[in-house]
C-alpha positions as CSV (number, residue, x, y, z in Angstrom):
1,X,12.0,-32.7,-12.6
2,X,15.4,-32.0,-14.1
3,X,19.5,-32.7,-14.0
4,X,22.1,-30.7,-13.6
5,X,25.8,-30.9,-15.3
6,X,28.7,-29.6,-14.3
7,X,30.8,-28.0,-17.2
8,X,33.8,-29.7,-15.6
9,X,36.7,-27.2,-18.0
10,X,35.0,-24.1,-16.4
11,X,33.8,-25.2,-12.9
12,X,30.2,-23.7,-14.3
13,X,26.9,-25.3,-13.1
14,X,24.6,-25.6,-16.2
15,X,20.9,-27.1,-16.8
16,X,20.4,-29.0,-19.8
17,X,16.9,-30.2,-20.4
18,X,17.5,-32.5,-23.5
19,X,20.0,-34.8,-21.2
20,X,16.9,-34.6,-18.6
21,X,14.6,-36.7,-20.9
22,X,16.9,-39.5,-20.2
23,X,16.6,-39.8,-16.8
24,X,12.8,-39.3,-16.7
25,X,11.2,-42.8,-16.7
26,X,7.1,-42.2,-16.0
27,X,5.5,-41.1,-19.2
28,X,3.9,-37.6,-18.4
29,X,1.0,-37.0,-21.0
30,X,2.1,-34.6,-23.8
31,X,-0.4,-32.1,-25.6
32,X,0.5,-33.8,-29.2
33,X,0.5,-37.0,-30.4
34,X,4.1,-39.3,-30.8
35,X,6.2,-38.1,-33.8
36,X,7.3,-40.8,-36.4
37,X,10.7,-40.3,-34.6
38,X,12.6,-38.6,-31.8
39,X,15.9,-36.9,-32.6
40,X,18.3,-34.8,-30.5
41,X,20.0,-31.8,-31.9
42,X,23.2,-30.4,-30.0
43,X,24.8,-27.3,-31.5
44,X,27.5,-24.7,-30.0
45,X,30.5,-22.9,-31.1
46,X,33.7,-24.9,-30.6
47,X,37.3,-23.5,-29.9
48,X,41.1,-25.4,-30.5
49,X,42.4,-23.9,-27.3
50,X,42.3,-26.3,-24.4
51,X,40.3,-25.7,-21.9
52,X,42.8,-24.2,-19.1
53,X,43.5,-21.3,-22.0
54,X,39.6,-21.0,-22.5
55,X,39.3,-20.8,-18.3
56,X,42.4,-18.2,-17.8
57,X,40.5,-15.7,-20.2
58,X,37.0,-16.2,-18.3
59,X,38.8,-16.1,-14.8
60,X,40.4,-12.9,-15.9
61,X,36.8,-11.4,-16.5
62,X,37.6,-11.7,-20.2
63,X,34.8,-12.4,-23.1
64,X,36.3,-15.2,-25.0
65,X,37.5,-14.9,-28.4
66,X,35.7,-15.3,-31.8
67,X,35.2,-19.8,-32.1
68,X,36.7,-21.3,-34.8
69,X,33.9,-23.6,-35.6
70,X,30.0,-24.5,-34.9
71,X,29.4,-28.2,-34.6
72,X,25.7,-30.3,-34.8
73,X,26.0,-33.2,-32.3
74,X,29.9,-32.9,-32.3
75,X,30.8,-32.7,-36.4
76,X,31.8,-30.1,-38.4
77,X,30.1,-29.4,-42.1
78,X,27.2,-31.6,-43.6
79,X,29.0,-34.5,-41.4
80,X,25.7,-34.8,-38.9
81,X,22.8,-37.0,-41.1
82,X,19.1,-37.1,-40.0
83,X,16.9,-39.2,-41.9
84,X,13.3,-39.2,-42.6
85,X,10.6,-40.7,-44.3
86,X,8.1,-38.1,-47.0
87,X,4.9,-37.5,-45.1
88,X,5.9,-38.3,-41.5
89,X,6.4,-35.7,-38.1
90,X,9.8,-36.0,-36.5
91,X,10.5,-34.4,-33.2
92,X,14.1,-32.5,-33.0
93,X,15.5,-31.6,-29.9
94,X,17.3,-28.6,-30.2
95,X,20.1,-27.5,-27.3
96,X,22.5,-24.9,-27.4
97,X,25.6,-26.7,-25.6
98,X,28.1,-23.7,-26.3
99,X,29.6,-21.7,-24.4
100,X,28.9,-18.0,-25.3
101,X,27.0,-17.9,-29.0
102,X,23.5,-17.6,-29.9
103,X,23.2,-19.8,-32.3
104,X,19.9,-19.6,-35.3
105,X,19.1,-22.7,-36.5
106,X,16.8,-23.7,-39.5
107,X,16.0,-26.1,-42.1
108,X,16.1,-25.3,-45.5
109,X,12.5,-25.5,-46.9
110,X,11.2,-26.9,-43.7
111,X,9.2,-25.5,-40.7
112,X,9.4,-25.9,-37.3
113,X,6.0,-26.1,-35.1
114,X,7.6,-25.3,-31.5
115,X,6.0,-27.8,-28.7
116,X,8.5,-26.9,-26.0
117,X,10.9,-24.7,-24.4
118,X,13.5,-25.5,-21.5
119,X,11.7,-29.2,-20.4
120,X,8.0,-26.6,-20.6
121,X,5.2,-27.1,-23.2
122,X,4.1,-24.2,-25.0
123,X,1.7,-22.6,-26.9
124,X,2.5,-24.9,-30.6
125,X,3.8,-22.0,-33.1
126,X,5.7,-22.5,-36.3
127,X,9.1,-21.2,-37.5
128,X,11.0,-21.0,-40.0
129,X,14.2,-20.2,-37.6
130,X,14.6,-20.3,-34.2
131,X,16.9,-18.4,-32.3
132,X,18.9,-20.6,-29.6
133,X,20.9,-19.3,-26.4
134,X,23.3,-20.8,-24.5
135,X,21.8,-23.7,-22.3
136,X,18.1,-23.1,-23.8
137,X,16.3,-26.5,-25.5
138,X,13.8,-26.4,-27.6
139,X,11.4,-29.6,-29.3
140,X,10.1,-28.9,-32.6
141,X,8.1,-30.8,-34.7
142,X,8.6,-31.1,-38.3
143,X,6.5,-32.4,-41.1
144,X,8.0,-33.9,-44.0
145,X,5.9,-32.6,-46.6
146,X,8.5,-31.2,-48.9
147,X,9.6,-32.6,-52.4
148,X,11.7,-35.7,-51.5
149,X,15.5,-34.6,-51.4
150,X,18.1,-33.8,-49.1
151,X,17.8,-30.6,-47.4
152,X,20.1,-28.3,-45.1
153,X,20.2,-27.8,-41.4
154,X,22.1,-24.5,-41.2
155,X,23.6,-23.4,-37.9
156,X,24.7,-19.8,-37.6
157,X,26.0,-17.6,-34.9
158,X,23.8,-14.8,-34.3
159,X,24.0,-11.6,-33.5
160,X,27.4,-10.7,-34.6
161,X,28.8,-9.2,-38.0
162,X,31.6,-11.8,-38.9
163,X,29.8,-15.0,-39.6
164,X,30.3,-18.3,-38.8
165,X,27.9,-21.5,-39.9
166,X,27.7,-25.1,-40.2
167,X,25.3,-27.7,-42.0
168,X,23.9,-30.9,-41.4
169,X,21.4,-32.9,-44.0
170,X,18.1,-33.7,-43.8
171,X,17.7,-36.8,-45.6
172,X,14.8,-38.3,-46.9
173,X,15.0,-42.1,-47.3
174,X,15.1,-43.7,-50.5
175,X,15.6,-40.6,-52.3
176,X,19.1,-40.1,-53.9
177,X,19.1,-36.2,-54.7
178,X,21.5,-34.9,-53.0
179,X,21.3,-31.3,-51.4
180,X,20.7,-28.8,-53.9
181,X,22.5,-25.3,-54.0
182,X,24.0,-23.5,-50.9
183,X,22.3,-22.9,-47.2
184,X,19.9,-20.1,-46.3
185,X,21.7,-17.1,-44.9
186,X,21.7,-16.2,-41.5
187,X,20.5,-13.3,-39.5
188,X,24.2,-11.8,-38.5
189,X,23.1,-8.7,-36.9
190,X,19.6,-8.8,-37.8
191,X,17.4,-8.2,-35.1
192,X,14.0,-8.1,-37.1
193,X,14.8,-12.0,-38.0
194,X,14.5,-13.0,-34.5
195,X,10.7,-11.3,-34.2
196,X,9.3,-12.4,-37.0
């Protein structure tokens, strides 16, 4: 049970497990019930240079340079939009489709009760943050029990010391307040984040 995609710019051989629920057509039983909703998540650090440039620095045993952006399902700042209903469980797929960044991801005021890891259930835990690798997927559920607003989804590299975010919105139908104040901060360098 799974795919495989060839990163065609670098020749690499990579396992993505949110594209695998796609071609998957019996229903295996889950250990929860349906959410209200099923949503997939894509984040990753994004570079301008072309991808011969980014291939001649990898083929020359290089680590490649700090990206200029991190993107949610291809778009830059608060330009991705998921939206919800108060009082409802969504499921978000969350994939790290980069290239070299860990990438922390959270929603501001929300958690996260993790269902699966990598096309696995697991044991259900809740987050506030979750810390995701290159090629790692994660579903979470979240419940929509928060005042009725727009919310941020921050994305930030991880484990480095010059940082580098993005934002989506978490909106909530039929309510017009807008995002109030700026994201959460990330964990940079902080280990500690990631265990708790």
């Amino acid at each position: 049970m799974g795919c495989m995609e060839l990163h065609v710019p670098f020749l690499l051989a990579r396992t993505p497990p949110t594209f695998c629920r796609i071609l998957n057509k019996p229903k295996i039983p889950v250990p929860f019930p349906d959410p209200a909703d099923d949503y997939t998540v894509l984040i990753g650090d994004w570079y301008k240079a072309n991808h011969t440039s980014l291939k001649a620095i990898l083929d020359r045993g290089k680590k490649l340079h700090f990206p200029d952006a991190i993107l949610i399902n291809g778009n830059g700042l608060n330009r991705a939009s998921f939206t919800v209903e108060q009082g409802k469980t969504y499921r978000f797929r969350i994939s790290n489709v980069g290239l070299q960044n860990s990438l922390n991801f959270r929603i501001q005021g929300q958690k996260m009760k993790l269902v699966e890891v990598d096309g696995t259930h697991t044991l259900q835990t809740t987050f506030s943050s979750l810390d995701v690798h290159v090629s790692q997927s994660y579903s979470v559920f979240v419940t929509t029990d928060q005042p009725a607003q727009d919310y941020h989804i921050v994305v930030t590299r991880h484990f480095t010391t010059q940082v580098l975010n993005t934002t989506a919105i978490l909106h909530y139908r039929n309510f017009a307040k807008t995002v109030y104040g700026p994201p959460t901060g990330g964990p940079t360098t902080k280990i500690d984040w990631s265990i708790n």
